[in-house]
ROSERO-395860 format. One line per field, with one value per residue (C-alpha): residue number from 0; z, y, x. Coordinates in Angstrom, 2 decimals. Last residue first. Layout:
N
num: [NUM  ...]
w: [Z  ...]
v: [Y  ...]
u: [X  ...]
***
This chain:
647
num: [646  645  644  643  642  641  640  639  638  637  636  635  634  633  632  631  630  629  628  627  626  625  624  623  622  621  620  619  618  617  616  615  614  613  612  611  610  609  608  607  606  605  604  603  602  601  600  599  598  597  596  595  594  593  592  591  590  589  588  587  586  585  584  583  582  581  580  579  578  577  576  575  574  573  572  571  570  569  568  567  566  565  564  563  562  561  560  559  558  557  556  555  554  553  552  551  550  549  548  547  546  545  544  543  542  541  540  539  538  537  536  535  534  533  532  531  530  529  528  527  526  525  524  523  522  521  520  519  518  517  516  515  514  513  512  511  510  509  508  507  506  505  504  503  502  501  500  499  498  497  496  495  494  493  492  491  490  489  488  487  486  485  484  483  482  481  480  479  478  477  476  475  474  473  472  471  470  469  468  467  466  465  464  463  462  461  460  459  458  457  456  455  454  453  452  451  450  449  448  447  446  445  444  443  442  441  440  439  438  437  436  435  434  433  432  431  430  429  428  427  426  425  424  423  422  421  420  419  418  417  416  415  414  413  412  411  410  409  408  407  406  405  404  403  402  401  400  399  398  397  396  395  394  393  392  391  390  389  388  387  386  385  384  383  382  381  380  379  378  377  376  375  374  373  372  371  370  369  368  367  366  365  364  363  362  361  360  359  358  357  356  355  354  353  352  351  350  349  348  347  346  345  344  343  342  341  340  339  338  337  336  335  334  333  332  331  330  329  328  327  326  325  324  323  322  321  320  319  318  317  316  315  314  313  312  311  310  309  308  307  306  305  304  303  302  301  300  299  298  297  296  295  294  293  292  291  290  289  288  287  286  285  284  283  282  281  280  279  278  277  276  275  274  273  272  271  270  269  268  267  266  265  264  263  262  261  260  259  258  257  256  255  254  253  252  251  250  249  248  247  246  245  244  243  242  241  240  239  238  237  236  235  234  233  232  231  230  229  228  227  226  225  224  223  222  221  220  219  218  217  216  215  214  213  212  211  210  209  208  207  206  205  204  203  202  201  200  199  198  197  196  195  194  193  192  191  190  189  188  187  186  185  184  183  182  181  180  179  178  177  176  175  174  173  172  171  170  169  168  167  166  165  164  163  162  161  160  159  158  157  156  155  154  153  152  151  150  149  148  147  146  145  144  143  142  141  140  139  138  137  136  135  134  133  132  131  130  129  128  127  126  125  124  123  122  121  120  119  118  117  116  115  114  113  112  111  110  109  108  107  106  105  104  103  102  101  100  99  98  97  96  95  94  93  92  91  90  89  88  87  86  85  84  83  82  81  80  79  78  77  76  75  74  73  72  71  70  69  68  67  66  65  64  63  62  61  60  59  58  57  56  55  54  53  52  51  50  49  48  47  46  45  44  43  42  41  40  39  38  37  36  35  34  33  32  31  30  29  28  27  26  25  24  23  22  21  20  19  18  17  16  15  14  13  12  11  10  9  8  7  6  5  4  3  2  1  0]
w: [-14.57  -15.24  -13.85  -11.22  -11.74  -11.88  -9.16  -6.55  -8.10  -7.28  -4.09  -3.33  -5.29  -2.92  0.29  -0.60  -1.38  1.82  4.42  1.96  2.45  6.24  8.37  11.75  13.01  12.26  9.53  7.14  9.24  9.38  6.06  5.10  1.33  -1.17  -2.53  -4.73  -5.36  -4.36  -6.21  -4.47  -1.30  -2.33  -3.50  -0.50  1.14  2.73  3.51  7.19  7.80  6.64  8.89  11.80  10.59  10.18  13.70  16.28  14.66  17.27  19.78  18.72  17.58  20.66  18.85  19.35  16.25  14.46  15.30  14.44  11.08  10.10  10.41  8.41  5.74  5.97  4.96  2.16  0.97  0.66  -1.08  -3.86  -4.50  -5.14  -4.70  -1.61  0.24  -0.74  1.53  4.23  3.88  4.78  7.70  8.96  8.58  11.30  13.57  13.23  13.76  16.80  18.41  16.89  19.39  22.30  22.34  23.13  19.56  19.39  16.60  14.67  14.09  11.28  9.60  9.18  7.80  5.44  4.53  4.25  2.13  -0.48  -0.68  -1.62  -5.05  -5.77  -6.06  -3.74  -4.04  -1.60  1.22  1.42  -1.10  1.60  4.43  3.42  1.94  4.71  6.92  4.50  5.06  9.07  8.56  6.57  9.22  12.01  10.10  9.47  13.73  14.34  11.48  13.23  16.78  16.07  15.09  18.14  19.78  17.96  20.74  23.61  22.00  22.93  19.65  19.37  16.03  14.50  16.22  15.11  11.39  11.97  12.84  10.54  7.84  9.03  9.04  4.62  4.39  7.23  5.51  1.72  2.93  4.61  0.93  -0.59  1.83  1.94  3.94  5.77  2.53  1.15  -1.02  -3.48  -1.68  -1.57  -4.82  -6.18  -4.23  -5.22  -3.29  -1.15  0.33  1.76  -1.26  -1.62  -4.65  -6.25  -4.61  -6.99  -4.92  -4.28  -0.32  -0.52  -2.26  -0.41  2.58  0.41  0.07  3.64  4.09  1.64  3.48  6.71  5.64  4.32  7.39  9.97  7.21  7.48  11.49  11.52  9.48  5.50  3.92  4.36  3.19  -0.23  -1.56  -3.85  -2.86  -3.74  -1.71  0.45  -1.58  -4.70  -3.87  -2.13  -5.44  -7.63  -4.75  -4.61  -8.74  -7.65  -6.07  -9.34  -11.25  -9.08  -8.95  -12.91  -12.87  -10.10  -12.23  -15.94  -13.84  -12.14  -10.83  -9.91  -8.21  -9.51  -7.42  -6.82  -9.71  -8.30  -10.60  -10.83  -8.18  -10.77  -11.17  -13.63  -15.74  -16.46  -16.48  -18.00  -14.35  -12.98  -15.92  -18.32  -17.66  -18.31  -20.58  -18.93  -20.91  -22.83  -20.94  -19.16  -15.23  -15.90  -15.24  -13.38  -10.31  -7.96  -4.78  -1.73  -3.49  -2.61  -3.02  -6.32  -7.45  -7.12  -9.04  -11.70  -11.49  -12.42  -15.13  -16.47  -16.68  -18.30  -20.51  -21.40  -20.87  -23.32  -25.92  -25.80  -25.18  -28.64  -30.48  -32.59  -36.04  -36.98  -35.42  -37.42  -36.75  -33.25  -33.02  -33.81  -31.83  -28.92  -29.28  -29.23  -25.89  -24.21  -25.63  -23.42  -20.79  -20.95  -21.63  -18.03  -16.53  -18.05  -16.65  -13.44  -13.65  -14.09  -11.01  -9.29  -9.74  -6.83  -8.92  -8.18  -9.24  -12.85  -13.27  -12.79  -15.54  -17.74  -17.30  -18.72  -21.41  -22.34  -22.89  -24.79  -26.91  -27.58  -28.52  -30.99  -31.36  -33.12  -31.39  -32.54  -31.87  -31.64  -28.43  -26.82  -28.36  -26.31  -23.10  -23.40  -24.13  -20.80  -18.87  -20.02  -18.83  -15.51  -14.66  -11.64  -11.01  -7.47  -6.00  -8.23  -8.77  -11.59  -13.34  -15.31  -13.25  -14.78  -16.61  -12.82  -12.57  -9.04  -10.68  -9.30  -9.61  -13.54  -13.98  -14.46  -17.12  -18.98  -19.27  -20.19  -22.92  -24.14  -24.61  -26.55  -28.53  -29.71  -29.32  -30.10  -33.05  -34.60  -38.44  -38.53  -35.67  -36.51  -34.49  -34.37  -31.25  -29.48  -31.55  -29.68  -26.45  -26.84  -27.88  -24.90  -22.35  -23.43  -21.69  -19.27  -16.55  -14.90  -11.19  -12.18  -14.93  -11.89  -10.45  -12.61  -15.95  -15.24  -13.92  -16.79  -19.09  -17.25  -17.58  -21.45  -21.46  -19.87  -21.77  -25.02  -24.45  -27.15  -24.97  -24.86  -28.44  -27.16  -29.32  -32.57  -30.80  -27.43  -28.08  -25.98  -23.77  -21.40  -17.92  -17.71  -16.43  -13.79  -12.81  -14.20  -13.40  -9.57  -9.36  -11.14  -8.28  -5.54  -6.96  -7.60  -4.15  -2.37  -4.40  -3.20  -0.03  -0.39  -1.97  0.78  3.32  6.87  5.97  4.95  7.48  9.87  11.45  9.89  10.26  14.15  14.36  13.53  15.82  18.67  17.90  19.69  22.74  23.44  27.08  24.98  22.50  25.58  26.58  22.77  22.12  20.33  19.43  17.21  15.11  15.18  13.78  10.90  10.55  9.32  7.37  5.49  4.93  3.42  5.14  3.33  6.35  7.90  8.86  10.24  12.49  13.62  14.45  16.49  18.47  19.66  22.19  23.69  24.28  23.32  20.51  17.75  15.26  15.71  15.14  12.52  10.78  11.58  10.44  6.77  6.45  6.53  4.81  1.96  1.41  1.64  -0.60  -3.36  -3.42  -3.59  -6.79  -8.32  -8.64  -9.39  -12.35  -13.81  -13.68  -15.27  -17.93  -18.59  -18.75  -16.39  -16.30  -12.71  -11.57  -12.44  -12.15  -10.90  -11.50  -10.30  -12.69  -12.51  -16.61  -16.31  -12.80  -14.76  -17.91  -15.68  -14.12  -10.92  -9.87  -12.68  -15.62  -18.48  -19.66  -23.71  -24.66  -25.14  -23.19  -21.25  -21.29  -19.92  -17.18  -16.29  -15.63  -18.32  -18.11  -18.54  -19.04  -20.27  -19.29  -22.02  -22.33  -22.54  -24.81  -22.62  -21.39  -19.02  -21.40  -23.00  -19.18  -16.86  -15.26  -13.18  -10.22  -10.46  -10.61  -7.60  -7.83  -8.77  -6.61  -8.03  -7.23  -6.72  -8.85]
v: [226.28  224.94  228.33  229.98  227.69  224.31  225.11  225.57  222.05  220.61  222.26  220.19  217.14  216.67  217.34  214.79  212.44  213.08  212.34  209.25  207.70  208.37  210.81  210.89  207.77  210.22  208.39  210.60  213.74  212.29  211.72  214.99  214.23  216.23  218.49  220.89  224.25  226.62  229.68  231.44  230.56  231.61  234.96  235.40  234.77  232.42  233.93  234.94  231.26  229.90  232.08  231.15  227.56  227.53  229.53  227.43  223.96  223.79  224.40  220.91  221.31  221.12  218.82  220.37  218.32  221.38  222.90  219.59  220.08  223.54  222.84  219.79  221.23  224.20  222.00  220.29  223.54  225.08  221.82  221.91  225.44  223.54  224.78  226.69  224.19  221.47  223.03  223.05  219.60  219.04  220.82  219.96  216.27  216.66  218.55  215.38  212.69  214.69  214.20  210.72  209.87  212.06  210.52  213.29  213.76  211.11  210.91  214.20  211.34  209.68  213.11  213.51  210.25  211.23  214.58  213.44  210.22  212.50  215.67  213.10  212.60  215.97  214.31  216.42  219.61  222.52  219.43  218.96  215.83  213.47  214.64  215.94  212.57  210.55  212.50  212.15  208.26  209.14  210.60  207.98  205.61  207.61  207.50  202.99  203.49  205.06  202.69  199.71  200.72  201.66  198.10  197.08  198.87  197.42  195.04  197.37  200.02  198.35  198.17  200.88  199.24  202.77  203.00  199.88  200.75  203.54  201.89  199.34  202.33  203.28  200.18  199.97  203.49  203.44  200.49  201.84  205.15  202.74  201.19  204.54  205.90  203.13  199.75  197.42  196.39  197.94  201.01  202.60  205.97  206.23  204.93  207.67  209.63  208.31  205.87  206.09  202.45  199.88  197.88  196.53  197.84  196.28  192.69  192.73  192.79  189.70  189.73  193.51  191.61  188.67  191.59  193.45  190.41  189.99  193.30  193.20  189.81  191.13  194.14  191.96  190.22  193.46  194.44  191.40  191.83  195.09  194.13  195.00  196.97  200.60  199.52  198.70  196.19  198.19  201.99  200.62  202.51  199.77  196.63  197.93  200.78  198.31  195.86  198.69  199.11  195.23  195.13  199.09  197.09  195.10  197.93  200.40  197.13  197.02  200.99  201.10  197.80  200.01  203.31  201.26  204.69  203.70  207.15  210.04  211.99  215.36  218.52  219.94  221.58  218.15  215.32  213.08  209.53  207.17  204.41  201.19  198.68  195.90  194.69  195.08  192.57  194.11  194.94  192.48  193.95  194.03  192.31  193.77  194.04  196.89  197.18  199.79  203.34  205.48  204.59  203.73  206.35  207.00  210.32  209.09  205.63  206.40  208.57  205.80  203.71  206.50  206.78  203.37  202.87  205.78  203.64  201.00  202.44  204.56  201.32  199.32  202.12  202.74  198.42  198.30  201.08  202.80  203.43  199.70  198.25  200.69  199.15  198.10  201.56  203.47  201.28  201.75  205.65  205.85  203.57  206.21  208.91  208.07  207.69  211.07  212.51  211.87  212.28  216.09  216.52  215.05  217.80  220.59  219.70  219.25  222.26  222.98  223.65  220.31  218.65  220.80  219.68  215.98  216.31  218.28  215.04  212.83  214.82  214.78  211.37  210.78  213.57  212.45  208.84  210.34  211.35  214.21  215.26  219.13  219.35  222.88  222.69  220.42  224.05  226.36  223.97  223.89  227.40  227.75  225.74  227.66  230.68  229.14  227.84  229.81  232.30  231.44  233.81  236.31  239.65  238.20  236.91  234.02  232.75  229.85  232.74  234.40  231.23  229.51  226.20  223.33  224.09  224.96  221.61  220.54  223.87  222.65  219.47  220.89  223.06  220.06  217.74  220.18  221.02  217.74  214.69  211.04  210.83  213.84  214.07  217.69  218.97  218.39  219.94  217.14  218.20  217.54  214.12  212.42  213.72  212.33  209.33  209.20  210.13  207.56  208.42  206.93  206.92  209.86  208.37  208.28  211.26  213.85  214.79  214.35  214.64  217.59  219.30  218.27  219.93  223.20  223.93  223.13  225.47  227.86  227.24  227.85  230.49  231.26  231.79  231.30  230.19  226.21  223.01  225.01  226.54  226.23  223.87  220.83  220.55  217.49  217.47  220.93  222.93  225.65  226.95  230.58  230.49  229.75  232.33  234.72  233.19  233.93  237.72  238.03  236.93  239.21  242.57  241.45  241.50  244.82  246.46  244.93  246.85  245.54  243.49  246.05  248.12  244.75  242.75  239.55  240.48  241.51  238.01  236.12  238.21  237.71  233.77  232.19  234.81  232.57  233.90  237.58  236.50  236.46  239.78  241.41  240.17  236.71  236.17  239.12  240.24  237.10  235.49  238.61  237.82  234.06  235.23  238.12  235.34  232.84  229.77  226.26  224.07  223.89  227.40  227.48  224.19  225.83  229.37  226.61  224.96  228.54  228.86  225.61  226.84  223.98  224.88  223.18  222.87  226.59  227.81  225.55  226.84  230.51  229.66  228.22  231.32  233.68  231.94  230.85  234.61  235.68  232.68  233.77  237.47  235.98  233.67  236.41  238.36  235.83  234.95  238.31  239.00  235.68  236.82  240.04  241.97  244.93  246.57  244.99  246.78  250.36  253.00  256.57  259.88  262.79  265.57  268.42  268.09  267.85  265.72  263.69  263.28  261.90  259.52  259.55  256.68  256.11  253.90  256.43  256.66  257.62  259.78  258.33  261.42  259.18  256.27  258.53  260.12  256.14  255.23  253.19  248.79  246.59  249.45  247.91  250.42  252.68  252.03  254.41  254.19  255.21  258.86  259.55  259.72  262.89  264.61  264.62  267.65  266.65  267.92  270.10  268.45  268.91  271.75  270.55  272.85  273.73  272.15  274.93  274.77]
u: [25.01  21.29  19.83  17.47  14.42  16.66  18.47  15.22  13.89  17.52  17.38  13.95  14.85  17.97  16.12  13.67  16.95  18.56  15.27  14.58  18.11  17.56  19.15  16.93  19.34  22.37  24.98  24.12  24.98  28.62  29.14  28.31  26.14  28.00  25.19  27.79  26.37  29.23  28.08  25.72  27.44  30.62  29.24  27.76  31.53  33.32  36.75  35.79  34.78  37.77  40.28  37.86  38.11  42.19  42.70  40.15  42.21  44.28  41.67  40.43  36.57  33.78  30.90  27.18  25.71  24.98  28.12  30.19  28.45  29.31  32.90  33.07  30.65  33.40  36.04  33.61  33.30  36.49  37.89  35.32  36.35  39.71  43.17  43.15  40.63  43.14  45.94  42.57  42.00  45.69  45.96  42.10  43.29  46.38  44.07  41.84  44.59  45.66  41.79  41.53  44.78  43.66  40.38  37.38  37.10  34.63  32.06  33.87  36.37  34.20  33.95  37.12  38.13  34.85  36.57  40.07  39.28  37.47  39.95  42.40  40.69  42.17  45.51  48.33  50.15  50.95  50.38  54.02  56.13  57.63  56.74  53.03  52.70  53.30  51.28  48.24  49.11  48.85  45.73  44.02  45.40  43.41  40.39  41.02  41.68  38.47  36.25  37.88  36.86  33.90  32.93  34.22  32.08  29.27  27.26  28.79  26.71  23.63  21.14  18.55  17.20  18.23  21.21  22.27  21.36  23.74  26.44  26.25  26.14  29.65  31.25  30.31  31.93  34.85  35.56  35.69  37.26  39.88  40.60  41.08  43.49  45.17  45.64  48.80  50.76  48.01  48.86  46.73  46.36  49.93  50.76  49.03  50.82  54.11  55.78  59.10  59.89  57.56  56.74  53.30  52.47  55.57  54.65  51.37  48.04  46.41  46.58  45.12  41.69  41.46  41.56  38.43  36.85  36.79  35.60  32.38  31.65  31.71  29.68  26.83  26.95  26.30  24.28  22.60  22.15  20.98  18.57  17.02  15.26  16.37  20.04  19.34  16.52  14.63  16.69  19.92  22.65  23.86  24.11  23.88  26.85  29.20  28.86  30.06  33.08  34.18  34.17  36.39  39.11  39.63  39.75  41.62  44.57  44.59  45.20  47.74  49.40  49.82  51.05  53.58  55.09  58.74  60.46  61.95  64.34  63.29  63.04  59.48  57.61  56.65  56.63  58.55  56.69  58.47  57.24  59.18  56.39  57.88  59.27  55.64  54.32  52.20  48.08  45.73  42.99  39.43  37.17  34.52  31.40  31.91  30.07  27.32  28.10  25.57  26.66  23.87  24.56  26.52  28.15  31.54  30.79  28.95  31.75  34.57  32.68  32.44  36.13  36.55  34.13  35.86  39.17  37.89  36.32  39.58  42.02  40.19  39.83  43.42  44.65  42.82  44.87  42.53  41.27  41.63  38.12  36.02  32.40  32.81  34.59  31.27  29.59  31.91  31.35  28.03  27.89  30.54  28.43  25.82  27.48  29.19  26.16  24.70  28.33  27.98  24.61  25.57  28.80  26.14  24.40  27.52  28.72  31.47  34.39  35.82  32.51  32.89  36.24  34.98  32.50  34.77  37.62  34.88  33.50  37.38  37.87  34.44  35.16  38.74  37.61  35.12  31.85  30.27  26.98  27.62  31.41  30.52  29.34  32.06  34.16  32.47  33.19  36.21  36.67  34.62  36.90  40.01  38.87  38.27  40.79  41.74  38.67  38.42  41.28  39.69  41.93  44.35  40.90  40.96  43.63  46.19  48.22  49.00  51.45  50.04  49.78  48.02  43.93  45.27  45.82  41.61  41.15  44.36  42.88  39.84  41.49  43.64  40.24  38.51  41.41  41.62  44.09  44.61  43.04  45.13  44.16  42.35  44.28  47.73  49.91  52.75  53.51  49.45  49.27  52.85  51.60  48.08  49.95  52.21  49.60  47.08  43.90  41.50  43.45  42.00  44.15  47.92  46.97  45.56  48.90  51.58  50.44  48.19  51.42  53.31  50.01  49.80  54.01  53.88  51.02  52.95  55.97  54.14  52.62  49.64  46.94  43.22  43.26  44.40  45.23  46.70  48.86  49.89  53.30  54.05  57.08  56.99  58.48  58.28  61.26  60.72  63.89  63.26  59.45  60.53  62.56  60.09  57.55  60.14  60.47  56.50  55.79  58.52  57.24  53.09  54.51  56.48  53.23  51.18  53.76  53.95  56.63  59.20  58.48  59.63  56.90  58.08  61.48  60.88  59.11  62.69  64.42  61.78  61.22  64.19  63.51  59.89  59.27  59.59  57.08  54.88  55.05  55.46  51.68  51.55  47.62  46.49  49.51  51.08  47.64  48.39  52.15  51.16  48.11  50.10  53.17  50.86  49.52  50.67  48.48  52.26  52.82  49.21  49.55  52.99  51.13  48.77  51.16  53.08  50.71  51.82  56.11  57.52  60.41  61.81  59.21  58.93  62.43  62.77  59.52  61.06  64.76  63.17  60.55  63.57  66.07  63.61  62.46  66.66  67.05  64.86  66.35  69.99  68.59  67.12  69.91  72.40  70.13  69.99  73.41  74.24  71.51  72.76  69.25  70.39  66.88  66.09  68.77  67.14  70.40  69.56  71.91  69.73  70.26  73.13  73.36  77.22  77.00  74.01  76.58  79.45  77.61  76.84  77.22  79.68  78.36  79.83  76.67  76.16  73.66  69.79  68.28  65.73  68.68  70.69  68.46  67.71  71.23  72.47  73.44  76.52  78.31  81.80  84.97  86.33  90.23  91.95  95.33  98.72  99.13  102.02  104.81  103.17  103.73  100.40  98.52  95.79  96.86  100.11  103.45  105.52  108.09  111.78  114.26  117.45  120.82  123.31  126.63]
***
């Protein structure tokens, strides 16, 4: 019998035995025609319901909402930005080529990716990036299509600040409501107040973080001593200057309008307080006055230090008379602590402070070993370190007895510096510095440890000086200078004299250096801005050193990472600038990029609105810059304030 042929089985045809149960795969998300027609996708690219309606089949990936999914996503999107920007800082730190110094300088003042491609733009033509090959494939990404695009930018900002968002934990988690009516996020807030509490709490230590925590949870406006919505809203105001989360601007589009909405609520509501006074008022007058100084109103932050003090004496009356309503250490540390930081604002402001020495004592704070804080560089998730919150704050004390005495010896206009000799300045000095070293000799072992510190610590530590304590030389050094000059003393009589104020400027530096290793110069305590700007200005005297000339480029860096947080910043910068011109002082050529870049950004409206009279250290110290010259010019812009508007 002959075999017969089988014939293959046509496509798609399948025998009964050939079927089993489908299974429908999981979508984990529709193509965009189906979702518009709301039909079933069957995931496929296409699908099959765009090849039946002949429609473009397009899937949205950001619309996948699986949180794993999610995640991965933004993490790969976050470390193609880091991989990029990592390979061209290590591509720059590495290499020698001299016209690459100042793109490095850029990179490490915090630039953005449209400054950094824009100085490539203009000072690295294809010639010269060539004798630098490490750099060409790292420039073509910066100067890719994708790159040159704002809308691409702007896409690459808002994917590493989602990242961000997603792996930002606060420290402390406090609710919006009923504290703040300018938003009701709860993780923002949250996010405002742990930055608040980790940059500016160390040095505004006038309040009790725990119990203001403790009163701001509970929610409990009408029977929280501890906390107020006047006080959260300035708070909130002061932390906004660290966040970059588009809830901290008042105005998406205004680079200078961060804060801002919250400062105004705060201020609406010390209105309606209507001369009530209580421990929160007096806490947050205080913090309002130094957020207005930050924004550049000074006028308006006198006025608020000129109520402050006098609520301060309202307020211990009224808790003479109820001694039970708060914790005693509370009150002591808050009068205490604004003494402090109006010390600190008479040196800075070279006048009488307004706040008279306290005359209850000054509580002494627990042993170093009791004193178990911890200092997290928030949003950052590094290692804690020891914060010694309780011995910073007796240490600022007792440093700032040395400080008051500063301001009536120098800035008293009955028997200040005007009236007296070169020679008992020269003495007064000595005895201001020697008190100073008994001073750093008496400090607590745990403030003089070498290892990591936290910025607070930084400018607080003497084991050989800090920030704050070379501010106070270069001060007090300064003003012997200048009373030689006027009594035309030979500079070989004071040289030596110089030479301290140079090398306390160049240690300023080298602590600023310390911090921007350990932490960058994205964040750092607004009080910084202070130390930088007079080390500064001492080194405009003679740039023609190598070693002051590296110590200034090194300053302009970090003054100009403050100039993007503070208004305050921006102007003291360009005081810098504005000053060497006047006195005819060549600037590094390092530094040629991050003051033309500044002076572009200053604007009229800038001008108009920048109204702080911080006296330049460096013009101060001019023979032809007396007390008298500074205050006529004072009451004359004052006047001129006064008959445009108070604010």
């Amino acid at each position: 019998m002959e075999s017969r042929a089988i014939a293959p089985r046509p496509p798609g045809v399948r025998r009964d035995d050939d079927f089993e149960p489908s299974r429908r795969e999981h979508i984990s998300t529709a193509c965009t025609a189906c979702k518009s027609r709301k039909c079933r996708c069957s995931g496929g690219q296409p699908c099959d319901s765009c090849i039946k309606n002949n429609t473009p089949c397009v899937y949205d990936a950001n619309s996948d909402n699986r949180r794993k999914v999610v995640l991965k996503r933004k993490i790969e999107s976050l470390e193609d930005d880091r991989d990029l920007l990592v390979r061209l800082l290590g591509t720059l730190r590495e290499d020698s080529n001299r016209r690459v110094v100042p793109l490095l300088n850029l990179i490490r003042s915090d630039a953005s990716l449209d400054e950094i491609k824009e100085y490539i733009d203009h000072h690295h033509s294809r010639g010269e990036l060539e004798r630098t090959p490490e750099l060409v494939e790292v420039v073509d990404q910066l100067l890719s299509p994708r790159a040159q695009t704002q809308e691409s930018e702007d896409r690459s900002r808002r994917r590493i600040l989602d990242a961000k968002r997603l792996s930002d934990v606060p420290r402390w988690k406090v609710p919006a409501n009923p504290w703040t009516s300018v938003i009701d996020d709860d993780e923002v807030v949250s996010h405002l107040v742990s930055l608040w509490f980790t940059w500016c709490h160390p040095y505004h230590n006038w309040i009790d973080r725990e119990l203001l925590l403790r009163d701001m949870r509970a929610g409990d406006v009408l029977n929280a001593d501890y906390c107020s919505p006047f006080l959260v809203n300035i708070i909130l105001a002061n932390a906004c200057a660290y966040s970059d989360y588009p809830e901290s601007y008042a105005d998406p589009d205004e680079a200078c309008s961060k804060g801002q909405h919250f400062y105004d609520e705060a201020k609406r509501l010390y209105e309606q307080e209507e001369g009530v006074i209580a421990l929160t008022t007096v806490q947050a007058l205080a913090v309002l006055w130094l957020s207005a100084a930050l924004l550049g109103k000074d006028r308006r932050g006198w006025v608020y230090q000129g109520q402050l003090a006098y609520a301060m004496e309202e307020f211990l009356r009224i808790a003479n008379r109820q001694p039970d309503r708060y914790e005693p250490q509370v009150v002591n540390d808050m009068v205490w602590g604004i003494w402090n930081i109006g010390t600190v604002g008479g040196l800075v402001y070279q006048r009488l402070p307004l706040f008279k020495t306290p005359q209850i004592a000054c509580l002494k704070p627990p042993a170093a070993e009791e004193d178990q804080d911890e200092w997290i560089p928030y949003p950052s998730q590094s290692a804690s370190v020891a914060a010694y919150l309780a011995q910073v704050r007796g240490a600022t004390t007792e440093i700032n007895k040395i400080v008051y005495d500063i301001c009536q010896t120098f800035f008293n206009e009955t028997n200040g510096l005007e009236h007296i000799s070169f020679a008992e300045t020269q003495r007064n000095a000595e005895d201001l510095r020697g008190r100073l070293q008994r001073w750093t000799d008496g400090l607590a072992d745990c403030l003089q440890d070498t290892g990591t510190r936290s910025p607070h610590l930084l400018s607080l530590q003497y084991l050989f000086a800090s920030m704050y304590h070379h501010t106070i030389i270069m001060t007090i050094y300064g003003f012997v200078v200048k009373k030689a000059k006027e009594e035309a003393i030979p500079p070989a009589e004071y040289q030596h004299i110089q030479a301290l104020r140079f090398s306390s400027s160049r240690s300023v530096a080298r602590l600023m250096n310390l911090h921007r290793q350990s932490w960058g110069l994205d964040r750092m305590p607004s009080g910084n801005m202070q130390w930088i700007t007079v080390a500064q200005s001492t080194l405009l005297e003679d740039l023609d050193s190598i070693d002051n000339r590296e110590a200034f480029v090194s300053l302009s860096l970090a003054a100009k990472a403050a100039a993007r947080r503070w208004p305050m910043g921006k102007g003291l910068l360009r005081s810098i600038a504005m000053t060497a011109r006047q006195q005819g002082v060549v600037l590094p050529v390092e530094t040629d990029t991050l003051f033309a870049e500044l002076e572009n950004s200053w604007t009229a409206r800038d001008t108009r609105e920048f109204s702080s009279v911080y006296p330049v250290f460096a013009m101060t110290l001019q023979a032809d810059r007396t007390t008298h010259h500074r205050e006529v010019a004072l009451d004359r812009f004052l006047d001129k304030w006064d008959a445009l508007h108070l604010d």
